[in-house]
C-alpha positions as CSV (number, residue, x, y, z in Angstrom):
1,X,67.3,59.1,93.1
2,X,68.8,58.3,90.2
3,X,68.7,54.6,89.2
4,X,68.5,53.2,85.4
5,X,67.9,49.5,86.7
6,X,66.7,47.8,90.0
7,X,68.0,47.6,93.2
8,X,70.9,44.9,92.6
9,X,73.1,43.9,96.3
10,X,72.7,40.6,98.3
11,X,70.8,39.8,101.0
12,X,73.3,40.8,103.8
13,X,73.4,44.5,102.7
14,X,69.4,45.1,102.7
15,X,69.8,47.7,105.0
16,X,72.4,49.5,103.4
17,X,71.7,53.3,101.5
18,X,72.2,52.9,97.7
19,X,73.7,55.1,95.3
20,X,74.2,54.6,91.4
21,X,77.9,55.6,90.7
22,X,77.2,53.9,87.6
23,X,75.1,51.7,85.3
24,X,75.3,48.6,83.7
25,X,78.0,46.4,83.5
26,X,81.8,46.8,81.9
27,X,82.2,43.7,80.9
28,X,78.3,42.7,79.9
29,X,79.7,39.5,78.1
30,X,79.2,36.6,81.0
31,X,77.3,33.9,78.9
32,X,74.8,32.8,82.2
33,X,74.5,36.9,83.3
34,X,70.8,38.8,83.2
35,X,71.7,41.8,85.6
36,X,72.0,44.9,83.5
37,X,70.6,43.5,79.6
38,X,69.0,46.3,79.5
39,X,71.2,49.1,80.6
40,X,74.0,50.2,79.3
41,X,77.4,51.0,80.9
42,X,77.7,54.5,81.8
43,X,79.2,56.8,85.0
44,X,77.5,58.7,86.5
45,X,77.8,62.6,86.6
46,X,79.3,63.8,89.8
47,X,76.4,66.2,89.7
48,X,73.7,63.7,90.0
49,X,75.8,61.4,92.6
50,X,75.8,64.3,94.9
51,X,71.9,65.5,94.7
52,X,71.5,61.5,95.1
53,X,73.5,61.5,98.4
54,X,71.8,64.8,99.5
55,X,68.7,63.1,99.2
56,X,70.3,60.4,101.3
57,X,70.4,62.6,103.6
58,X,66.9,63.8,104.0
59,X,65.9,59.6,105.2
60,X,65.0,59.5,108.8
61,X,67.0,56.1,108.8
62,X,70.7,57.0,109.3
63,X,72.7,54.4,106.8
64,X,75.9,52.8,108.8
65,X,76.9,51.6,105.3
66,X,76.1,52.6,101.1
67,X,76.3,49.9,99.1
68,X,77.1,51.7,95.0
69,X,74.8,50.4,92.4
70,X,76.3,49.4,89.1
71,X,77.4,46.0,88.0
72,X,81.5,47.5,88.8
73,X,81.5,50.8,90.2
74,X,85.0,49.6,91.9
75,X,86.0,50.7,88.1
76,X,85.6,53.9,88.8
77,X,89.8,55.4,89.3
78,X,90.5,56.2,92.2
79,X,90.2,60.1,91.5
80,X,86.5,59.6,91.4
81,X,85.8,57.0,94.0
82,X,87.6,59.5,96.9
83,X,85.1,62.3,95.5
84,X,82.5,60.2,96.1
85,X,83.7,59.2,99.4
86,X,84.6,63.0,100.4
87,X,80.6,63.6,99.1
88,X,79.1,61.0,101.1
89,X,80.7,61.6,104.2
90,X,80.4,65.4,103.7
91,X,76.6,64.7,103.9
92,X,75.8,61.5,105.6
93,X,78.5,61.6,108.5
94,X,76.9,58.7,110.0
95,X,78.2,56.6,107.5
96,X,80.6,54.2,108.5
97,X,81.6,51.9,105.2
98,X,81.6,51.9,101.3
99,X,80.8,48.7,99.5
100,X,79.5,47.4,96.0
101,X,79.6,44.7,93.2
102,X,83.4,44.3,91.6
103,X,84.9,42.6,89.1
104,X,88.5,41.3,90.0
105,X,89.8,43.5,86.9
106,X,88.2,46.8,88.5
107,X,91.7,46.7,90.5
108,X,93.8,47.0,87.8
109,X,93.7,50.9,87.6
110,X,94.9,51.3,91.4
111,X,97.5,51.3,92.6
112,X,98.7,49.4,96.5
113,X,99.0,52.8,97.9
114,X,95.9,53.9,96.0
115,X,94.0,51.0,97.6
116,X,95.0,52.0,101.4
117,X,93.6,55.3,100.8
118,X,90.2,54.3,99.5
119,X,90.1,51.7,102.8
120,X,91.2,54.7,105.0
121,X,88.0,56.2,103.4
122,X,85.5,53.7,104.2
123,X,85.8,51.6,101.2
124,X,85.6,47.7,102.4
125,X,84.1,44.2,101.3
126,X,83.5,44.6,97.7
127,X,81.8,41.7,96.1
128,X,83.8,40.1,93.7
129,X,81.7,38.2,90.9
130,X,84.9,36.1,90.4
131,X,82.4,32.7,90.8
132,X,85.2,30.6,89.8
133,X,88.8,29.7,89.7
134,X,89.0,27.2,86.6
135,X,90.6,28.8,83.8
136,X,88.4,26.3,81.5
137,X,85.0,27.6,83.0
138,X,85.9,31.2,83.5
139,X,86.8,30.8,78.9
140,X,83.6,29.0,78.8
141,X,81.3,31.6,80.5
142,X,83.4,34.3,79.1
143,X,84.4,36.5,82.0
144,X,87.6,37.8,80.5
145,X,90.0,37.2,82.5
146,X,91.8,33.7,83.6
147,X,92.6,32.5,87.1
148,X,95.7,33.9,87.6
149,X,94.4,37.3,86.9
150,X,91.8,36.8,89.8
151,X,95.0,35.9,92.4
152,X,97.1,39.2,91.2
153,X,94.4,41.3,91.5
154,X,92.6,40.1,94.8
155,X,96.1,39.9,96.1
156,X,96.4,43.9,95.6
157,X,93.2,44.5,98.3
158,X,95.3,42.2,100.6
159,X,98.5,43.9,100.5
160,X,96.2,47.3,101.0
161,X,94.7,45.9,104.0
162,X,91.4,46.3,102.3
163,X,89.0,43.5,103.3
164,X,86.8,41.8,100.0
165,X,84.4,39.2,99.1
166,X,84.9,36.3,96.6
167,X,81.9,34.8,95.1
168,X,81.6,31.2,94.1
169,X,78.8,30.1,91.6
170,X,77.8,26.0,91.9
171,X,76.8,24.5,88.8
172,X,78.8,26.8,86.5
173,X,80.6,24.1,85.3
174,X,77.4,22.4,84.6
175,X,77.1,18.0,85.1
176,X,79.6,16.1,86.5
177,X,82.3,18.8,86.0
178,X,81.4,20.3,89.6
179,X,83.9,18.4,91.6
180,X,87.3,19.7,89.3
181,X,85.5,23.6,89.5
182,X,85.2,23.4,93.1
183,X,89.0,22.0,94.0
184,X,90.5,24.6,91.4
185,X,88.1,27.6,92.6
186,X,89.4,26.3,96.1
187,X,93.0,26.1,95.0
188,X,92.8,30.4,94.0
189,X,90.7,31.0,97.4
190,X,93.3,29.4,99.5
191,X,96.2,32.3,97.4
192,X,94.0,34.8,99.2
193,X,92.2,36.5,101.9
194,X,88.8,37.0,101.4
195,X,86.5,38.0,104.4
196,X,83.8,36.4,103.1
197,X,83.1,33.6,100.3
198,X,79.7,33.7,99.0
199,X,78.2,31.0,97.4
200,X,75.4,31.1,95.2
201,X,73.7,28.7,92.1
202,X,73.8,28.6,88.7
203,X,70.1,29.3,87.6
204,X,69.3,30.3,83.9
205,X,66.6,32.5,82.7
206,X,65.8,32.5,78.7
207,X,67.3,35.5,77.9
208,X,71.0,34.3,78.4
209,X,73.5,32.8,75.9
210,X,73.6,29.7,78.6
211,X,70.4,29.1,78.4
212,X,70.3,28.7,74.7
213,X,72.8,26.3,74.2
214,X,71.1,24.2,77.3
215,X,68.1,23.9,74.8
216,X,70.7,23.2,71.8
217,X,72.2,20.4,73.9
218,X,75.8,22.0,74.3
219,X,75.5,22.3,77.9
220,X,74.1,20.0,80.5
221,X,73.1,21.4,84.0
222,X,74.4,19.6,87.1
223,X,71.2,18.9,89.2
224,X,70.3,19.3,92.9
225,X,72.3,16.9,94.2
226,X,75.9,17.4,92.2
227,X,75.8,20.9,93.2
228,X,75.7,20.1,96.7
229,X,78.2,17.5,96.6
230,X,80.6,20.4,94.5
231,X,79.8,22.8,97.5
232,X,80.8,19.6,99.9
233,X,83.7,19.9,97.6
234,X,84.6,23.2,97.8
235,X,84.3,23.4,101.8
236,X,86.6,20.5,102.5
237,X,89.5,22.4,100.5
238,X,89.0,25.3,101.5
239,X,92.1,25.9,103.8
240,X,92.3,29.4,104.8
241,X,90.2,31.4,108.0
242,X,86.9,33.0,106.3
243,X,83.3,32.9,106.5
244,X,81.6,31.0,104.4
245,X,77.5,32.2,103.2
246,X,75.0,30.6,100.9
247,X,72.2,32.0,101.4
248,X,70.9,34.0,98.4
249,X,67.6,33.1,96.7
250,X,69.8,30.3,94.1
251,X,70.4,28.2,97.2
252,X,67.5,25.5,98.1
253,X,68.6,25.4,102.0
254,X,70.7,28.1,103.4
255,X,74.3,27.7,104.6
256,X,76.8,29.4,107.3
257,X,79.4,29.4,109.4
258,X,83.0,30.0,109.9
259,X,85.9,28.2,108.5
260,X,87.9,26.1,109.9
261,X,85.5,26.4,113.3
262,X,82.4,25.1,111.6
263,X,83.6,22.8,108.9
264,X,82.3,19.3,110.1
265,X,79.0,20.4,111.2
266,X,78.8,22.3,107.2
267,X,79.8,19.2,105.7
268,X,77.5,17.1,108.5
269,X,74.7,19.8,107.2
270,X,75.5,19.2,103.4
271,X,75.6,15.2,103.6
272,X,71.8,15.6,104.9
273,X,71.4,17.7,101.7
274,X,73.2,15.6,99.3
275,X,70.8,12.8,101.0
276,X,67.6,14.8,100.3
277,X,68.6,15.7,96.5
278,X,68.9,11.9,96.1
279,X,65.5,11.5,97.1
280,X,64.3,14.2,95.0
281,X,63.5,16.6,97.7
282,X,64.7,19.6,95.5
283,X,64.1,18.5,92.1
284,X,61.8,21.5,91.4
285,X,63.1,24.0,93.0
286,X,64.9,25.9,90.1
287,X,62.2,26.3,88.4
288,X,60.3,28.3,90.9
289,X,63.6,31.1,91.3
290,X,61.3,33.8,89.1
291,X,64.2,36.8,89.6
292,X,67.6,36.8,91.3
């Protein structure tokens, strides 16, 4: 197989097949990212995607789903995502869906009709690394593109019928901005139709620009207990039908359920928490999340 980095795909898609479409990252530029430092953006060759997928095929464990490696490989046009679909299905019949990491501007080349064609080929519930909806933090952490941006695009994969994931990143606006971040991330979440919102933590490692200006005092990090309260936040606005996860490796207690079913008993779950943080129950946890 052909892989310039790790295995990167959260925790739900562990038993997925994966395939490098590309590597690295488009964009590369998110001040709090580590994924991809040291690998640089490049697609693959459809030559090696198809001896990749060939091998695939050789595993005694038939793979329902292949979950593309690559920070983006959504960015692929759409030309080259429906040859890697015809390839995949050409060779791994068995293989029901097509999913990866996204950034919300990896739509922009695609068109509605474009979009329906790539569902009708298996492509569904791309994760989209949007982690927030407040223009000020998404300048801050230098994702590139502004709220609105996130709406238009997202709104595309609706209109296609294509389901998606949304990511939401706690902390990223760092101490006591958590409650505005969460009712303006809510406020873009509630425009669309995600399938899933994913929740994870902000959690620096030394080798980001974040991390640097934490230890030149230019940005604060919200502790145990504000990020819960911003995820309490986040949950009470949230106004449309999805499912709501947080259970990656960033998250001190796991959290689930549907939305609007399970709201009270999340929010019953999170007062507990919020009760905890105040007694220091997770104060070190952070510090003991070695990788992501």
């Amino acid at each position: 197989m052909h892989f310039s980095s790790g295995i990167n795909r959260p925790p739900y898609e562990a038993m997925d097949g994966f395939l490098q479409v590309t590597s690295g990252c488009s964009h590369g530029k998110c001040e709090f990212c580590t994924f991809y430092k040291d690998s640089p953006f490049k697609i693959s060759n459809m030559k090696e995607v198809e001896e990749d997928i060939k091998e695939l095929s050789n595993y005694e464990y038939k793979f329902e789903r292949i979950y593309l490696q690559g920070a983006d490989p959504f960015i692929l046009p759409y030309e080259k995502l429906a040859k890697v679909a015809e390839l995949i299905h050409r060779y791994l019949p068995h293989v029901k869906s097509i999913g990866g990491y996204a950034r919300v501007d990896n739509v922009k080349n695609k068109s509605i009709d474009e979009l329906k064609k790539l569902k009708d080929m298996g492509y569904s519930n791309f994760y989209f690394g949007n982690e927030s909806g407040d223009d000020y933090i998404l300048k801050r952490m230098n994702k590139g593109y502004e709220a609105k941006v996130v709406v238009e695009m997202l709104s595309k994969l609706d209109e296609a019928g294509m389901p998606y994931i949304m990511n939401f990143l706690g902390g990223l606006g760092g101490h006591n901005y958590g409650l505005d971040h969460a009712l303006k991330s809510a406020d873009v979440i509630n425009q669309l139709h995600p399938s899933m919102v994913y929740a994870s933590e902000l959690t620096l490692f030394p080798d980001t620009p974040l991390s640097r200006d934490v230890k030149a005092g230019k940005f604060i990090e919200a502790n145990e207990q504000e990020r819960f309260e911003e995820l309490k936040a986040l949950i009470e606005a949230i106004k449309i039908p999805t499912v709501f996860k947080a259970e990656h490796v960033t998250m001190p207690a796991p959290i689930r359920g549907r939305l609007p079913e399970n709201k009270e008993e999340i929010i019953e779950y999170l007062d507990n928490l919020i009760e905890a943080a105040k007694e220091g129950a997770f104060d070190n946890y952070r510090s003991n999340v070695l990788s992501l």
